[in-house]
N, C-alpha and C positions, 0 to 999 in steps of 0.2 A: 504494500500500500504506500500510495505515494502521499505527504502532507506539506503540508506550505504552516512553516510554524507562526504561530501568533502573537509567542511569550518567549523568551530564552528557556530552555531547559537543560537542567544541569547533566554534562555527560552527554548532550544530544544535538544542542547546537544551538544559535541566535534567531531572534524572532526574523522573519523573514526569508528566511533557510528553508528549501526545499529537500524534506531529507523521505529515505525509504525505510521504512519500519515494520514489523511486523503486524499482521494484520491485527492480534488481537490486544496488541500495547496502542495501537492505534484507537480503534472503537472503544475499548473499555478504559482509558485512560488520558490519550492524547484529545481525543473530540469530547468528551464528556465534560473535562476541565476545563474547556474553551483554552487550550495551548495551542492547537492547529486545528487546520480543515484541511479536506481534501481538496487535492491539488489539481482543479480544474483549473483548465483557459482562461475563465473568468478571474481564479482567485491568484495565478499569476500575474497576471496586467497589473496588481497592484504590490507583486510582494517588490520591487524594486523602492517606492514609497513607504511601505509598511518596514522593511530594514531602514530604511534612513528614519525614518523618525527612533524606531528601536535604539538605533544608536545615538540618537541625543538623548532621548531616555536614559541609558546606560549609561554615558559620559556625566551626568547629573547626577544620577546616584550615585555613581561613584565618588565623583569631588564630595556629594555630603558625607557621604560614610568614610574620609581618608582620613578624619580626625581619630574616628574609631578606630579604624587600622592601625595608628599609629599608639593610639592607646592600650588595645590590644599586645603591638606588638615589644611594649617594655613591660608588660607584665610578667612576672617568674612565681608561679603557682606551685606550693611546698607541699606535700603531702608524707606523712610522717604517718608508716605502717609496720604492718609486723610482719617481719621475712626471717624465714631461715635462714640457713648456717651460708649456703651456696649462693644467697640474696635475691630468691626465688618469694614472690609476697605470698602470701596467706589469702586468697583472694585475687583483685586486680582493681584499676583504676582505667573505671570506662569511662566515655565520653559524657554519660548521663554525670558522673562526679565532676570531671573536669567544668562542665558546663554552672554547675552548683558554684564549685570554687569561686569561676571566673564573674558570677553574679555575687558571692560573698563579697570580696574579692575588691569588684571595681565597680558594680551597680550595674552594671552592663547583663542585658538578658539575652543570650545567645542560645539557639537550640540546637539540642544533641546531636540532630543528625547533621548538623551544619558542622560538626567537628568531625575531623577526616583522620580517625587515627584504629587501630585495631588495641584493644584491653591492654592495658601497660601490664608489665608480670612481672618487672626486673626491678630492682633498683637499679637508679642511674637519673640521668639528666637527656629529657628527650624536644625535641622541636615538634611541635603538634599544630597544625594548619586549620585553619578557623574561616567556611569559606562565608564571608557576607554577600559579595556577588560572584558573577562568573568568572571577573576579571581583578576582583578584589577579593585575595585571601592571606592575612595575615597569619605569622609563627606567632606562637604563643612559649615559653619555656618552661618547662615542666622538670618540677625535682624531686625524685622519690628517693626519700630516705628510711633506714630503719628507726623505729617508734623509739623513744628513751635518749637516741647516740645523737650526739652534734652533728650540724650536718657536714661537718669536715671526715667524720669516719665515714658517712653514707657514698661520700662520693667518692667514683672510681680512679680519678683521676687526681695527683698530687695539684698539680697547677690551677685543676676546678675550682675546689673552694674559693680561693681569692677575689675572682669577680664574683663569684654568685653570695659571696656574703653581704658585700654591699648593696647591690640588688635584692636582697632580702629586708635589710633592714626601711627605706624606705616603704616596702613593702607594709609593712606594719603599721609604718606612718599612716598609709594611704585605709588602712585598716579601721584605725581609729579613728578620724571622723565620720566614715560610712556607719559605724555602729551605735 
């Protein structure tokens, strides 16, 4: 099935984009949600119009949401769990947590599925992608440590702790008046 999209679709393409899809992601998801139509003669004549506006649309959101981006992207999210001996957690630290954090955090309400990351397991220090648009997606920094220990023993690396201590502490700062 061929569709002429109407909305950007994440992993599929820009509004105005003539893409081939299965027939039944099509029917039961793509036309139902008013994302696309089917790509008659008639509704080509206008995807050339229908992309150019999309992409001022898109250029607009994006310049609004670059402050978040950039808010997002000096955030370093602590998470202090209980792992064994190998630094294997008890559990994991899914996006549904991350997402909590990052609302704790900075007051920023971001959701689950908009974070692109598969269940942290490990301790360590990981870059975790936060997508707001298709073309705006900030890192986030994420630090798992063990529950009790500073987090200079949590981390893998000798040279780590140093920057991520002082990134932590205004962190706290930014804590304390949200709360």
């Amino acid at each position: 099935m061929r569709v002429l999209l109407l909305k950007d679709v994440y992993k599929l393409g820009h509004a105005g984009d003539v893409k081939k899809v299965a027939d039944g992601y099509g029917r039961n998801y793509l036309l139902p949600q008013r994302l696309a139509v089917l790509a008659t003669p008639e509704a080509l004549k206008q995807a050339e119009t229908l992309r150019q506006n999309a992409a001022i649309a898109r250029a607009k959101l994006n310049e609004e949401l670059k402050g978040v981006a950039e808010q997002l992207s000096a955030l370093t999210l602590i998470f202090p769990v209980k792992a064994g001996e190998t630094g294997k957690l008890y559990g994991s630290i899914t996006a549904a947590h991350i997402a909590a954090k990052i609302k704790e955090v900075s007051g920023l309400d971001v959701d689950r599925r908009n974070i692109s990351t598969q269940p942290l397991r490990e301790l360590g220090e990981y870059k975790v992608q936060v997508r707001l648009t298709a073309d705006l997606m900030p890192q986030v920094k994420v630090i798992v440590h063990r529950e009790g220990e500073a987090l200079k023993t949590g981390a893998p690396a000798a040279e780590a702790p140093a920057p991520a201590e002082p990134a932590a502490e205004p962190e706290s700062a930014a804590e304390a008046p949200a709360a």
